[in-house]
C-alpha positions as CSV (number, residue, x, y, z in Angstrom):
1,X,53.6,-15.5,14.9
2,X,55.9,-17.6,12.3
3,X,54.0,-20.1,12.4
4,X,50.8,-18.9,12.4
5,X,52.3,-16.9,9.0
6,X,53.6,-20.5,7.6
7,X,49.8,-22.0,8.1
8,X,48.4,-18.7,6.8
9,X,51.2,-19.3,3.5
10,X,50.1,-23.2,3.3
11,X,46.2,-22.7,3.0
12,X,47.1,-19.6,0.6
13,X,48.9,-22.1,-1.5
14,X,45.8,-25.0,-1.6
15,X,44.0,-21.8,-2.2
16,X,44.3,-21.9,-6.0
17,X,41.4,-23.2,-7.7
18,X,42.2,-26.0,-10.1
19,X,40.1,-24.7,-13.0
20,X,39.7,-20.9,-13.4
21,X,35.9,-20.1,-13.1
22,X,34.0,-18.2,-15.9
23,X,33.4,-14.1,-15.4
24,X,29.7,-14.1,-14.4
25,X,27.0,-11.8,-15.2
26,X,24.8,-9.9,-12.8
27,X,21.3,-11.5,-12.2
28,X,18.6,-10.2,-9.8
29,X,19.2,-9.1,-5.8
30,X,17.7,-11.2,-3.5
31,X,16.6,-9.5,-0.4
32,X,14.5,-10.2,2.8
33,X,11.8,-7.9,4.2
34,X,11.0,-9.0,8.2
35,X,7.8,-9.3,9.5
36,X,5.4,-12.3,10.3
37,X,6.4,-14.0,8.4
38,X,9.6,-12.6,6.5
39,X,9.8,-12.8,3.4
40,X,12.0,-12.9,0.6
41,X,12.1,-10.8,-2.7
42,X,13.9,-10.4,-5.9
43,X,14.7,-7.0,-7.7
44,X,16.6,-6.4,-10.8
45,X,20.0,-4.4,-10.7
46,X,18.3,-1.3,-11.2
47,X,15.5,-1.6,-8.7
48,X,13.0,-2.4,-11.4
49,X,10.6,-5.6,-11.6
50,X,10.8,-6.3,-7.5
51,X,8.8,-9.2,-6.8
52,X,8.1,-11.7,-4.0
53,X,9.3,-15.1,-4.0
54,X,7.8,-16.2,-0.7
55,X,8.2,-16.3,2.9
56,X,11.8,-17.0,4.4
57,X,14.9,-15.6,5.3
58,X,18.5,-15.5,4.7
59,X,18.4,-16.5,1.0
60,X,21.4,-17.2,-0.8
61,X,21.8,-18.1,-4.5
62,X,23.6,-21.2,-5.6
63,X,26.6,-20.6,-7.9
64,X,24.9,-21.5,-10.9
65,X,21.9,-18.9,-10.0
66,X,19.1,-21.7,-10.5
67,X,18.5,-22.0,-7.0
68,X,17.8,-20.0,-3.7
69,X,18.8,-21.7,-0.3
70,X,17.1,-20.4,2.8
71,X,15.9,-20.5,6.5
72,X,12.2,-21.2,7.0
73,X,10.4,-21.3,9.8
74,X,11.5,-19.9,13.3
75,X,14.0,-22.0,15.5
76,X,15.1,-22.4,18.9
77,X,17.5,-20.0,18.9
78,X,17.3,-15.7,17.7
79,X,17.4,-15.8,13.7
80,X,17.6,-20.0,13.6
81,X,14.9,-22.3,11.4
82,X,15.0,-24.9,9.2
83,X,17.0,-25.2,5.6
84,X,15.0,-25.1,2.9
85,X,15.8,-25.0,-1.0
86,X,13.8,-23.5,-3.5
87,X,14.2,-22.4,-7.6
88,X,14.9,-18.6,-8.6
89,X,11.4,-18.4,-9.6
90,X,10.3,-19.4,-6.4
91,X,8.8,-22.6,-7.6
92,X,10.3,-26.2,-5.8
93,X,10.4,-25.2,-2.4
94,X,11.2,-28.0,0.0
95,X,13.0,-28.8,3.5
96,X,16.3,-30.0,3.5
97,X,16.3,-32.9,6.0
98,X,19.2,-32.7,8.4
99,X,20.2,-33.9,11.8
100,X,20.6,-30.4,13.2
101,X,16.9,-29.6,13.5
102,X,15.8,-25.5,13.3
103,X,18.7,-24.0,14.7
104,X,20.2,-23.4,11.4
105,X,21.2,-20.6,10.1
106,X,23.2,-18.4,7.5
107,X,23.5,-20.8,4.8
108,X,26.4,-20.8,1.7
109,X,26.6,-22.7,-1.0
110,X,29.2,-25.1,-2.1
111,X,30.4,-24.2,-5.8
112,X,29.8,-27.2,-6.9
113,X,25.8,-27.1,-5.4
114,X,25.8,-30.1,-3.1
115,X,26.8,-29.1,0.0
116,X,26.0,-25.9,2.1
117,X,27.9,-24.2,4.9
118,X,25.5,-23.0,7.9
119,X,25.7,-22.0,11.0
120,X,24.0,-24.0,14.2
121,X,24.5,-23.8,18.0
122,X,26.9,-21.0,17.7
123,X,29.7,-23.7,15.2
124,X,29.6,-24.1,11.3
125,X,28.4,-27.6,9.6
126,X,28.2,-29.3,6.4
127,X,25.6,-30.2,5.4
128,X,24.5,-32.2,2.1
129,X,21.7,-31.1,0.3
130,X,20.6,-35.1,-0.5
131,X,20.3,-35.1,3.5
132,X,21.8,-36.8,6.2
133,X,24.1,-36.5,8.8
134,X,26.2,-33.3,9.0
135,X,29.6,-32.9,9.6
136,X,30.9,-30.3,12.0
137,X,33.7,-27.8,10.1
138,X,34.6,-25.4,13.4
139,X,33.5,-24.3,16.8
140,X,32.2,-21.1,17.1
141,X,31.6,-19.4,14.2
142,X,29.0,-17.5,12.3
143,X,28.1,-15.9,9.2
144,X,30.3,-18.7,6.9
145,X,30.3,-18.0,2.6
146,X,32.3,-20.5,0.5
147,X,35.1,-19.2,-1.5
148,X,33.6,-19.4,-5.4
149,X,36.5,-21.0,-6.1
150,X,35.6,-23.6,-3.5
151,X,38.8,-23.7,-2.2
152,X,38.2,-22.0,1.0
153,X,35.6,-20.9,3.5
154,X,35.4,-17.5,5.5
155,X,33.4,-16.8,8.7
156,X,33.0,-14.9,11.1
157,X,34.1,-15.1,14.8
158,X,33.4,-12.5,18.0
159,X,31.6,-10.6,15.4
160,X,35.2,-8.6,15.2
161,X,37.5,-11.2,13.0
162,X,37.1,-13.0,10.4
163,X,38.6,-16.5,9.9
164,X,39.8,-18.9,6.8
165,X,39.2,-22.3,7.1
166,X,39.2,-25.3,4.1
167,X,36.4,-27.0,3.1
168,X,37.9,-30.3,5.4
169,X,38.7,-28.3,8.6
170,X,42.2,-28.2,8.2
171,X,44.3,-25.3,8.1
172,X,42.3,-22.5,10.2
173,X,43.8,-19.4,10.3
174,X,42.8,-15.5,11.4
175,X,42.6,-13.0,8.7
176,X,41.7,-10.0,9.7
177,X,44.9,-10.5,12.7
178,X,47.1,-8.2,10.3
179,X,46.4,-4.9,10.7
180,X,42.7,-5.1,9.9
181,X,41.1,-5.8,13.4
182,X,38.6,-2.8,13.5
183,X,35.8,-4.4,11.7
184,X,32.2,-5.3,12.3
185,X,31.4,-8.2,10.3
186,X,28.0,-8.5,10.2
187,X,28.2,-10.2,6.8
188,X,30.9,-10.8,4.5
189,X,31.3,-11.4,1.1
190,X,34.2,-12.7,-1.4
191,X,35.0,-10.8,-4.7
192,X,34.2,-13.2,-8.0
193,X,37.4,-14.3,-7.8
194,X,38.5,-15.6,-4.6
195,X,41.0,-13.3,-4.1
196,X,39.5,-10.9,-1.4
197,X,36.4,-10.4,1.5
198,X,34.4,-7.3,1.7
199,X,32.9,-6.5,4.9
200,X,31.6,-3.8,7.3
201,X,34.2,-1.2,8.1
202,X,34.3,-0.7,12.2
203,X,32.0,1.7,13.1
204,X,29.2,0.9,10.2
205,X,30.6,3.5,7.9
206,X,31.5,2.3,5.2
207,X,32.4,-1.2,3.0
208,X,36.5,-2.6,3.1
209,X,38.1,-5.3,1.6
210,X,41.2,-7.2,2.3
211,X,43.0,-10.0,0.6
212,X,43.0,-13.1,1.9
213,X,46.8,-13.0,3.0
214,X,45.5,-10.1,5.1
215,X,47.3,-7.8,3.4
216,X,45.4,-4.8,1.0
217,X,43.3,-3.2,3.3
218,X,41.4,-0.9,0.8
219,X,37.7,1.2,1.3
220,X,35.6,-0.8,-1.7
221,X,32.8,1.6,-0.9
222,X,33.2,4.7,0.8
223,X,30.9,6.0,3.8
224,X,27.8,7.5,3.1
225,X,26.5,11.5,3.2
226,X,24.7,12.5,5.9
227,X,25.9,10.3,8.1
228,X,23.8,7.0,7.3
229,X,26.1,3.7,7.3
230,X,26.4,1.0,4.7
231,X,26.9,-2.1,6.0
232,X,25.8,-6.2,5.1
233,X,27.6,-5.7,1.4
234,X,27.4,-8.4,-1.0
235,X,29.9,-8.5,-4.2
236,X,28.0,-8.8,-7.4
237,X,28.7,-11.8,-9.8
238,X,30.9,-9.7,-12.0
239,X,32.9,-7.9,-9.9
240,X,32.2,-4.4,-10.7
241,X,29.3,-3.2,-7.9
242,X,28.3,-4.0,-4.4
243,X,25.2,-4.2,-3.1
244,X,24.5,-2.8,0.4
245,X,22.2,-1.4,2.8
246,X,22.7,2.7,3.7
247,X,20.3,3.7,6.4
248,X,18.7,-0.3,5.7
249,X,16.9,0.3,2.4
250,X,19.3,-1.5,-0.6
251,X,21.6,0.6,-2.7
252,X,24.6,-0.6,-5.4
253,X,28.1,1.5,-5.9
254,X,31.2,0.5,-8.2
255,X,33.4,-1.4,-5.9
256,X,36.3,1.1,-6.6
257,X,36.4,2.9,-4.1
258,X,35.1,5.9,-5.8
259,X,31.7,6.1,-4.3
260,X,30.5,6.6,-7.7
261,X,27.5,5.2,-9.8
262,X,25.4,4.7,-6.6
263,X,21.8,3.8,-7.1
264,X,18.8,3.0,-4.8
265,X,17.2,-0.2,-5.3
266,X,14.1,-0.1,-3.0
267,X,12.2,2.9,-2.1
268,X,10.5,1.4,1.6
269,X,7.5,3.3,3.2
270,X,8.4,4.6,6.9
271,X,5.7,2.4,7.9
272,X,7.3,-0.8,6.9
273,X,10.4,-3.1,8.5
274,X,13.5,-2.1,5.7
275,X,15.1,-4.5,3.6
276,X,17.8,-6.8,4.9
277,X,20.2,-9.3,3.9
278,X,21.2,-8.8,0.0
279,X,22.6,-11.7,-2.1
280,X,23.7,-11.2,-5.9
281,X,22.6,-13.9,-8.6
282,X,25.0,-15.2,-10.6
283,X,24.5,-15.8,-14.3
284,X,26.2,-17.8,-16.3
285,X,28.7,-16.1,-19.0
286,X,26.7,-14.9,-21.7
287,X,22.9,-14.4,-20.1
288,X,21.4,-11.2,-20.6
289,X,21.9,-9.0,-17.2
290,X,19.4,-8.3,-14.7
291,X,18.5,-4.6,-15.7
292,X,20.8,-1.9,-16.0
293,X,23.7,-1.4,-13.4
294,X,23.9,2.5,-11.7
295,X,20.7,3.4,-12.5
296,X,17.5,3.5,-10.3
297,X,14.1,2.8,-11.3
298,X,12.7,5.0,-8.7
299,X,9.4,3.7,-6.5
300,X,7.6,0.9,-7.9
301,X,4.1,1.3,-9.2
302,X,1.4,1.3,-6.8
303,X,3.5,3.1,-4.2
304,X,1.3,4.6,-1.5
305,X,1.2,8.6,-3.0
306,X,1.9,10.5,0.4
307,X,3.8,7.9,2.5
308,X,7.5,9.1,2.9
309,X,10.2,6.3,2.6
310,X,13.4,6.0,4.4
311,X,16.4,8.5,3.4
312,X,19.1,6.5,2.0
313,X,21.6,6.8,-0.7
314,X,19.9,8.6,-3.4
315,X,20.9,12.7,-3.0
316,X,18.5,14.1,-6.6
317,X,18.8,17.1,-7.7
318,X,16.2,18.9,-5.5
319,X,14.0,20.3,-8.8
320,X,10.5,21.0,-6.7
321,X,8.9,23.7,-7.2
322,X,6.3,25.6,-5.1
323,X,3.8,28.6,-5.7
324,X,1.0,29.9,-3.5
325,X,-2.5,31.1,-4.8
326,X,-5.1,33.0,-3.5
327,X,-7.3,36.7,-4.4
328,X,-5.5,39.8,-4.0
329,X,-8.6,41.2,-3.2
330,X,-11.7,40.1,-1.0
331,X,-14.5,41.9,1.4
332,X,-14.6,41.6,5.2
333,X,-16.2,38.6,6.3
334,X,-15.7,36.3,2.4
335,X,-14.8,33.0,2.6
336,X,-11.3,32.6,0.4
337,X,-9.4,29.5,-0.5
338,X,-5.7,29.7,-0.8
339,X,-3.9,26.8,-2.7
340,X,-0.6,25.7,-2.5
341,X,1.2,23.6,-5.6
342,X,4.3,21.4,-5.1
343,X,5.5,20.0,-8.3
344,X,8.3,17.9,-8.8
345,X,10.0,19.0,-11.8
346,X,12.8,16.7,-11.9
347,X,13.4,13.6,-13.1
348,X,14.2,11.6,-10.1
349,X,12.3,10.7,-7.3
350,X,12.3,13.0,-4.2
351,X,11.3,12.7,-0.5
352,X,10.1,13.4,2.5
353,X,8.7,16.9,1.3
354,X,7.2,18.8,4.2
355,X,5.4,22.0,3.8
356,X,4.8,24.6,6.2
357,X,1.8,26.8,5.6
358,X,2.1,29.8,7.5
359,X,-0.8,32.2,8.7
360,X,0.1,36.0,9.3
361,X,-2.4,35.8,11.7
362,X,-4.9,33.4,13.6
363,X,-7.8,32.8,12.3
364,X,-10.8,30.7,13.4
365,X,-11.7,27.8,11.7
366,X,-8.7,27.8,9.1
367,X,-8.7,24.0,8.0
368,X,-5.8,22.8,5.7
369,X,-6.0,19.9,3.6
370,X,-3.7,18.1,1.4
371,X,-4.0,15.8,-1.7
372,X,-1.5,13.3,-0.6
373,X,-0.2,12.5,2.9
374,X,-1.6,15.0,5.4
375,X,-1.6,18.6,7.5
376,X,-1.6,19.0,10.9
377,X,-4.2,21.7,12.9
378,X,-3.2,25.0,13.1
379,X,-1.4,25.8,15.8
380,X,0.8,28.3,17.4
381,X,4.6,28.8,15.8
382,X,7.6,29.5,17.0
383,X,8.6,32.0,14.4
384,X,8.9,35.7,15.2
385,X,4.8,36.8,16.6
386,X,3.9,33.1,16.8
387,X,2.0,33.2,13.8
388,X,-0.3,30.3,13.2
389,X,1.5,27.2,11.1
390,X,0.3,23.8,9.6
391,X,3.1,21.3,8.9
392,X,1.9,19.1,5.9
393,X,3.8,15.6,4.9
394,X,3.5,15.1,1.8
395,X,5.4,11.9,1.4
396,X,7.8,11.5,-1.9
397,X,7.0,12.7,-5.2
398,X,7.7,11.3,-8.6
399,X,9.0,12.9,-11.5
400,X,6.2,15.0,-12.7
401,X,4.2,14.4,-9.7
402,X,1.6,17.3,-8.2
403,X,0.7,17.5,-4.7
404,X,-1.6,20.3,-3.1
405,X,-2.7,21.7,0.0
406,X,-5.7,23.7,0.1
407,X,-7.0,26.4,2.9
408,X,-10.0,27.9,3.4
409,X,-11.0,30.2,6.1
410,X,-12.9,33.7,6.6
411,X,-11.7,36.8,6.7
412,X,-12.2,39.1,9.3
413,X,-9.7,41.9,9.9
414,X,-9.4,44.3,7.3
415,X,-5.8,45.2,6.3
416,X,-3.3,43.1,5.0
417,X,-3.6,38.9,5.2
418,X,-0.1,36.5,4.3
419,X,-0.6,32.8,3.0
420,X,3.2,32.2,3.0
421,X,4.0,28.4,1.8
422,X,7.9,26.8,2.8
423,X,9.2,23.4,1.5
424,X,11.4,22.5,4.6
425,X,15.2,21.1,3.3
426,X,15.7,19.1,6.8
427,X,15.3,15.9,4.3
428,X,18.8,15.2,3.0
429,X,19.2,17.0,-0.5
430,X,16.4,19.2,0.1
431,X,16.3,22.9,-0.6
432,X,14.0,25.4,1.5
433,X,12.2,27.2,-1.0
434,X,9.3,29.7,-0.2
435,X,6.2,31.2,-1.7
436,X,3.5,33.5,-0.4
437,X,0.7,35.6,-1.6
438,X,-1.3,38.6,0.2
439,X,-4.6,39.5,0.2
440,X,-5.8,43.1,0.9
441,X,-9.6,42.8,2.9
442,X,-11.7,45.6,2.3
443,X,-15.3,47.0,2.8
């Protein structure tokens, strides 16, 4: 133990970087949605302006934020391809030609942008971006990111621990052996300056840190509501947010602690694969940000009206409103339409909203229809006389969005006939809200 503390004391003191690096300003979020291929995408802080850059994975931004280092291609081995380099516009992409073939993975960046840290047959290597021969760092070992001091580099081993090691292989050391073993280190990620690692707390709840004398164990992000996770964080450039995933779409908190200022970045359909993999740009001191940090742009435009998107880390203000209309008078055997109106009031973007439009009794050939997303038959409930019911998914709604759902049927029981409408709140921040209007048939 005393002299695993003395090697722990003598990397901590080569540690110090010899110049002090400039404060950095927040660029755009690089992010990586899977499919075939996956692809990689930028968004601003705010979730506006998302755009694709082109196919790969893994992307991570050199320290200058001119340039995006990836994997391309599919390797040999689960998440493995071949290193490829391209600009932050997406322009220049090209193969880095290396001696370790496609079974390269997780690259990181050297501060100085000519070297990069990956990860390849289950060890790290460095390897230099003007090609060649690269030089083995450590046996096993995944998920490496150089310190942006460049003093140091942190990895990964057993998934559980994470490790320092220099740039030259000397001085290896555990960090997380000190009281901070109940991790799951997915990805890890060094605050602006050097002095400490976020990861994934044990369990997927929520986003530590610890300093890299394994001492400071502190929650930088706490866990999420309703039970989602955030997990895979990356610190941003200035040192103020993390980015992270909460039930896999992207989201951004103050690294505080406080759980504050949390905004959703990208709104993905159901129907899609969810973002993964975040990296921060780094500007240079100076450069105008990359949107506006703790805010959300909401859904981008073109967003399929009536496809629901994941729950995640957004809770809104639940301002929909819903209203139910139909005669309050009609003759035995008319054909009436009933309408129902969901309107989102509010000024954030809401979703799923699910309506159930409920029958006080069956009747033949009742056909519902919605203007976004859409209704199930008419079937048998499970409320009290199994009245008929149509569940409709509506999908989100924007501020000031309008969805309806129209019925039309015949009427033939004199007496008393219920539409009744109910906005279900099973989506998190949802409020169950009901309307209903009656119609009295007559001779």
């Amino acid at each position: 133990m005393k002299t695993a503390l003395l090697a722990l004391a003598g990397l901590l003191a080569l540690a110090v970087p010899a110049t002090a690096d400039l404060p950095r300003v927040n660029g755009k979020i690089a992010y990586v949605l899977e499919g075939a291929p996956s692809q990689i995408w930028v968004v601003d802080q705010d979730g506006s302006n998302p755009h694709r850059l082109g196919d790969g994975r893994q992307p991570v931004w050199s320290r200058d934020g001119t340039r995006i280092a990836f994997i391309s291609g599919i390797g040999g081995a689960a998440n493995s391809g071949e290193l490829a380099v391209m600009n932050a516009d997406g322009s220049g992409r090209h193969l880095i030609d290396t001696d370790l073939g496609p079974n390269i993975s997780r690259p990181s960046w050297s501060p100085d942008g000519t070297r990069v840290v990956v990860s390849a047959f289950g060890d790290l290597y460095v390897v230099p971006l003007s090609g060649g021969r690269s030089r083995l760092l450590v046996p096993d070992g995944d998920y490496p990111t150089w310190s942006p001091d460049g003093s140091m580099i942190a990895f990964v081993r057993n998934f559980t621990t994470i490790m320092l090691i220099r740039p030259d292989g000397s001085g290896l050391s555990n960090l997380t052996a000190n009281g901070a073993g109940n991790t799951y280190n997915r990805k890890i990620s060094w605050s602006p300056d050097s002095k400490r690692i976020a990861f994934t707390s044990g369990g997927y709840g929520g986003i530590d840190a610890i300093n890299v004398d394994g001492t400071g164990l502190t929650r930088l992000v706490p866990y999420g509501q309703d039970g989602f996770t955030r997990s895979v964080p990356d610190w941003a450039p200035d040192g103020s947010r993390v980015a992270f995933l909460e039930n896999a779409d992207l989201c951004t908190a103050a690294a505080d602690g406080s759980g504050t200022g949390v905004a959703r970045l990208t709104f993905t359909p159901i129907t899609q694969e969810p973002p993964t993999d975040p990296a921060w740009q780094p500007l240079p001191a100076g450069s105008t940000p990359a949107g506006v940090p703790g805010r959300s742009a909401g859904p981008p435009p073109g967003y399929p009206r009536g496809t629901p998107w994941y729950p995640s880390c957004d809770h809104p203000e639940d301002l929909v409103t819903i209203a139910v209309r139909g005669p309050a008078r009609a003759k035995l055997g008319s054909r009436v339409t009933y309408t129902v109106t969901v309107t989102n009031a509010g000024h954030a973007a809401i979703g799923p909203v699910i309506v159930s439009d409920v029958l006080s009794r069956k009747v033949p050939g009742a056909a519902p229809a919605a203007s976004q997303g859409r209704c199930g038959a008419f079937g048998r409930s499970e409320l009290s006389g199994h009245p008929p019911i149509s569940e409709c998914e509506l999908g989100g709604l924007l501020p000031g969005d309008v969805a309806t759902i129209t019925v039309r049927l015949r009427l033939t029981k004199l007496g008393n006939f219920t539409n009744s409408a109910i906005k279900n709140g099973g989506a998190p921040g949802l409020v169950e809200r009901t309307a209903r209007v009656t119609t009295r048939v007559v001779r």
